[in-house]
N, C-alpha and C positions, 0 to 999 in steps of 0.2 A: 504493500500500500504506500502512493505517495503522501510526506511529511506533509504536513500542514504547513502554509508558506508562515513567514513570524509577523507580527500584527506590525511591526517596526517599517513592512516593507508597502504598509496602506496610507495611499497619499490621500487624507480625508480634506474634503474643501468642498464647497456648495453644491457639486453635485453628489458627492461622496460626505455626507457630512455624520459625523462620532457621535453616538447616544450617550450625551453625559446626563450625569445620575444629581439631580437639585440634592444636595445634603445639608444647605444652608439657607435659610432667610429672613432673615433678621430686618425691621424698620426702625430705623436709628433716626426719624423725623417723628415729631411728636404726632399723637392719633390724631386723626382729622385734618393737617395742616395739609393746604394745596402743595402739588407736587411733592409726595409722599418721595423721601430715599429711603433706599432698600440696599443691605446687604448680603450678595448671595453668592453661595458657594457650592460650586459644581464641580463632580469631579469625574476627569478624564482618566482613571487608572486605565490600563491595558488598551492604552490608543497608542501610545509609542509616541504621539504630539510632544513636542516640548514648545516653550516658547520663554521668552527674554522681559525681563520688564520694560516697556516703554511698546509693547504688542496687544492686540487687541484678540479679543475672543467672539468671534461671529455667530449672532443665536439668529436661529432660521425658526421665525413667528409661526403662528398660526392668525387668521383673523379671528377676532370676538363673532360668536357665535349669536348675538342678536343684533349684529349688522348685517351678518350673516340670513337670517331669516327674516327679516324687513326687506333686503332687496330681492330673496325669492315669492315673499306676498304681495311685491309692489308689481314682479313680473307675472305675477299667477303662476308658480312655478311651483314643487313637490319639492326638488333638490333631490330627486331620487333618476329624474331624464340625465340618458346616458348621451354625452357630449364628447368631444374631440380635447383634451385638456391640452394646458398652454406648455406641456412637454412632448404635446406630442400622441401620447396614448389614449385610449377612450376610457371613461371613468364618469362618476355620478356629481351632477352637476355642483352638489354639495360640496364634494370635496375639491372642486375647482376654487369655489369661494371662501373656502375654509383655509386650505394650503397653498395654492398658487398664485393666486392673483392678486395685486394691489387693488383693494377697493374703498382705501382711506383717502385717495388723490385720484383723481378723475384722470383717464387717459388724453393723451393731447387728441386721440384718435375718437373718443366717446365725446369729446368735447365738439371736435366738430360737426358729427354727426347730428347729434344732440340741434346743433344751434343752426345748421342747417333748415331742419324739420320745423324747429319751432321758428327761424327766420331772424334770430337771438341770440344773445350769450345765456342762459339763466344765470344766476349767483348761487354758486356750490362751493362747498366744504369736500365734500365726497361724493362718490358713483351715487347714492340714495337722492340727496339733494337735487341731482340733475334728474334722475326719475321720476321723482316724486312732480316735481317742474314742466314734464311731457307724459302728463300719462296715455294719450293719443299714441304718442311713440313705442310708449311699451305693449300696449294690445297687439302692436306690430312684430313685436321682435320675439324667436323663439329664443329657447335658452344656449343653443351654438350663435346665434348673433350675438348674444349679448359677452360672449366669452370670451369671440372673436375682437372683440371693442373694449381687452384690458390689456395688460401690460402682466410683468410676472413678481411676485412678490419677492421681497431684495431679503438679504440678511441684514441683521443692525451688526454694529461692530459697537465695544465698548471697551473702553482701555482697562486692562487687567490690574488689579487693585491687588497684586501677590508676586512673589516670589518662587519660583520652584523650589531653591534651595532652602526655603521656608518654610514650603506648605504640599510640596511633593506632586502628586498629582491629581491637583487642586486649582483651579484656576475661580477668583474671587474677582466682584464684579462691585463696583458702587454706581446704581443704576438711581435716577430722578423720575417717577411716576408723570407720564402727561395728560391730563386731563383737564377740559374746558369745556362751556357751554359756548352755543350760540345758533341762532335760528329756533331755538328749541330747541336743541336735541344738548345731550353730554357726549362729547367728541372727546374718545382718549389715542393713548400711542400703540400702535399694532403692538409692538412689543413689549414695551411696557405693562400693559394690561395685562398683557398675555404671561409675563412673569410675576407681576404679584398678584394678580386675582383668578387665573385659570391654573396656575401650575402648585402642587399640591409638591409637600416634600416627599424625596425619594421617588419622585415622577422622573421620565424623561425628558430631556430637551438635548435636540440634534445643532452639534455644534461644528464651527472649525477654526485655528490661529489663524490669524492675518497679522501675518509679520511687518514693521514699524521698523524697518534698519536706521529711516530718519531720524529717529525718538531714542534710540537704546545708549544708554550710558555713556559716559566717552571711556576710549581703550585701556587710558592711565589711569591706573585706582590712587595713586595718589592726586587728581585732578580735582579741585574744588568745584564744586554742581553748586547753581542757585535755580531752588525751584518755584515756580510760580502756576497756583490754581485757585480758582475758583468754584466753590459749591463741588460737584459732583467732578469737576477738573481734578482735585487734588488724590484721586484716582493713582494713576500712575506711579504718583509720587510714592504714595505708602510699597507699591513695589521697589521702586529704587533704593529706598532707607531701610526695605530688608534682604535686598541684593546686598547691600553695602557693608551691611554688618553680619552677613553670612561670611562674606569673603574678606571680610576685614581688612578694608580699603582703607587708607589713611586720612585719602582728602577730607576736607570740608567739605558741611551740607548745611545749606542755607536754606530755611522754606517762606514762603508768602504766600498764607490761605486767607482767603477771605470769602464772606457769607453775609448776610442779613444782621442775625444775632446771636452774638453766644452761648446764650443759656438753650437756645432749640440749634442751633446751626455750625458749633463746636463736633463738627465728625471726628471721632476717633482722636477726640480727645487725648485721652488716656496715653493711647498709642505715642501720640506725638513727644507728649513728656516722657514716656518714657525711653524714647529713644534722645531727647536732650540730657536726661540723667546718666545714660552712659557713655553719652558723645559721640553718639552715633551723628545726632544733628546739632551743629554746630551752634546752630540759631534758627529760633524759629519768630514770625512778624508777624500779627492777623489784624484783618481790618474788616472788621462788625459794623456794617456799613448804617443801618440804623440803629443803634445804640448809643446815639448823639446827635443834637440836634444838627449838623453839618457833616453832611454823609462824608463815611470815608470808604475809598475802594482800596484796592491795592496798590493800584497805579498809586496812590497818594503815599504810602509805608516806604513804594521804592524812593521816591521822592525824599521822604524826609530824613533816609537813611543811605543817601545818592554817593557821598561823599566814601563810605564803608563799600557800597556794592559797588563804586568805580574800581575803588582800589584791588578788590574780586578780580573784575575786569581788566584790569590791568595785567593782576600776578595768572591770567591764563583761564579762568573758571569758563565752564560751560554753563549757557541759561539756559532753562526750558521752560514752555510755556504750555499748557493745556487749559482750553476753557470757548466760551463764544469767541468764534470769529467776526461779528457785528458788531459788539462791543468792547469787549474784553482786549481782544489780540489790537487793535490801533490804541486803547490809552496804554497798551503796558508800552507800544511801539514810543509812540507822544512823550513816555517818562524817561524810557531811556535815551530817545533825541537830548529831552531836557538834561539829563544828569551827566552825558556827555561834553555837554557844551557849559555845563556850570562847572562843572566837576574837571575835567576835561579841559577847558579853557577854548573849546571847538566853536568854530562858526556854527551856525543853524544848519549850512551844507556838510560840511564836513563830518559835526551827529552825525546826519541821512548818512554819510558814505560811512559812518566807522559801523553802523549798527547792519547796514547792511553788507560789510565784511563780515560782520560775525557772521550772518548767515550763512554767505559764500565759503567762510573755513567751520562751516558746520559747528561753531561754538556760541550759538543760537538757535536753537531746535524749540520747533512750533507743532500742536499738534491741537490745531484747532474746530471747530464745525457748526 
């Protein structure tokens, strides 16, 4: 009998993707607060995966099941008619809109169809909203039209809040719940939803790494890291400070988290001092942005500690940044222009050029969305 090939030699990734096992889920956001965090911990034993702090872990959703049967009542549909699915195979119409399809975002291809018929754009959220908007259109359409006129549901990726040589084979996730009203209806995040209110512990969920070579540590363990995140951003980070003190790298670690408030928006805590108690982290800066009347972000901490994080800067440190790219990523960009050309003695040109050397010798890594 031929050997069994070794699970080391299964390339797992979206179409191939590894049933890891939820063994963790913890809400570290007070009960009730909008945008619920969640920490969860999944584990990949006997996938042979490995991956690096500064890498992501791709969880492939399922949709909410009462979006799911709103837009088979709105089509007159069973979800039981056997259809052509968006891979390809023929399967029950259910599980097209259950597992395949995006139908949180209207396709660019439903949209026009849509606003043809009607002569229109309607105003939609999602596939339901444009539905509900033509129901003349939908008497029209069987359930292979209506398949034919989506798009395929994506993975989420979400930066790995662990260490291997930490936590083994284990990959920890600090995820932000999305949830919103409007039009009527409570509009949440495909995945999101889908991990804190459909997925039960010890359930499965199919995953795979998406590896970040932009994002992973720099090569020298004596190299000074300044990190910077926000809310659900400072993810990462707690991977790098137990990369760091697994392998007992010398450099300095600098961190900059900032949030809302302390008393509910203090994640992991604990963690953070106790990696200052043993020097793991050189220093840590937080900016609780209402918890005084004159809000502060982060961008303001780099600021008023510009004179120290130049001098970083100077002797060689790596920055890295994780958090919105709307907002977040141009004031942290805005503060180090400024702490360059105070600090620094730089024209306003010369910041833009030094900051955007750091990028170019990769000793500013951005990992924003």
């Amino acid at each position: 009998m031929k050997a069994a090939a070794p699970v080391e030699s299964v390339a797992w990734s979206r179409r191939n993707p590894f049933p890891a096992t939820l063994l963790r889920k913890s809400l570290l956001s007070p009960a009730g607060e909008p945008r619920a965090k969640y920490h969860y911990g999944l584990s990949i034993e006997g996938s042979g995966m490995r991956y690096e702090p500064g890498d992501s872990l791709a969880v492939i959703p399922e949709n909410d099941p009462a979006l799911v049967g709103a837009l088979l009542a709105r089509l007159g549909l069973t979800g039981d008619e056997e259809v052509k699915g968006l891979g390809g195979a023929r399967c029950a119409m259910h599980e097209v809109l259950e597992r395949q399809a995006t139908i949180t975002k209207p396709s660019r291809r439903l949209r026009e169809v849509i606003a043809e018929f009607c002569g229109l754009m309607p105003a939609a959220c999602d596939a339901l909203d444009l539905l509900e908007a033509a129901p003349e259109f939908c008497r029209k359409l069987t359930g292979q039209d209506f398949v034919d006129l989506l798009t395929k549901l994506q993975p989420r990726l979400y930066s790995l809040a662990s260490s291997m040589r930490a936590h083994g084979e284990v990959g920890h996730l600090f995820v932000s719940s999305v949830e919103y009203e409007c039009c009527g209806r409570v509009r949440k995040g495909v995945c999101t939803s889908y991990l804190a209110e459909r997925l039960e512990l010890f359930s499965t969920v199919t995953v795979f790494v998406h590896s970040a070579v932009h994002f992973h540590l720099p090569p020298d363990p004596d190299a000074a890291v300044i990190m910077i995140g926000a809310g659900t951003g400072v993810a990462p980070f707690r991977a790098f400070l137990e990369e760091r003190r697994a392998l007992g790298c010398r450099g300095k670690n600098w961190l900059f988290f900032g949030q809302r408030h302390e008393t509910t928006g203090f994640y992991y805590r604990e963690e953070w001092q106790d990696f200052e108690r043993s020097g793991v982290l050189t220093r840590l800066d937080t900016a609780f942005a209402d918890d005084q009347p004159e809000r502060i972000y982060v961008q303001h901490r780099m600021i008023e500690h510009g004179p120290e994080l130049w001098r970083w800067l100077r002797d060689g440190a790596y920055l890295y940044l994780c958090g919105d790219a709307r907002a977040v990523a141009p004031a942290v960009d805005a503060a180090l222009e400024r702490i360059a050309a105070q600090c620094g003695h730089l024209s306003p040109q010369e910041a833009a050029v030094f900051v955007q050397t750091l990028r170019e010798q990769k000793r500013y890594r951005r990992d924003v969305y």
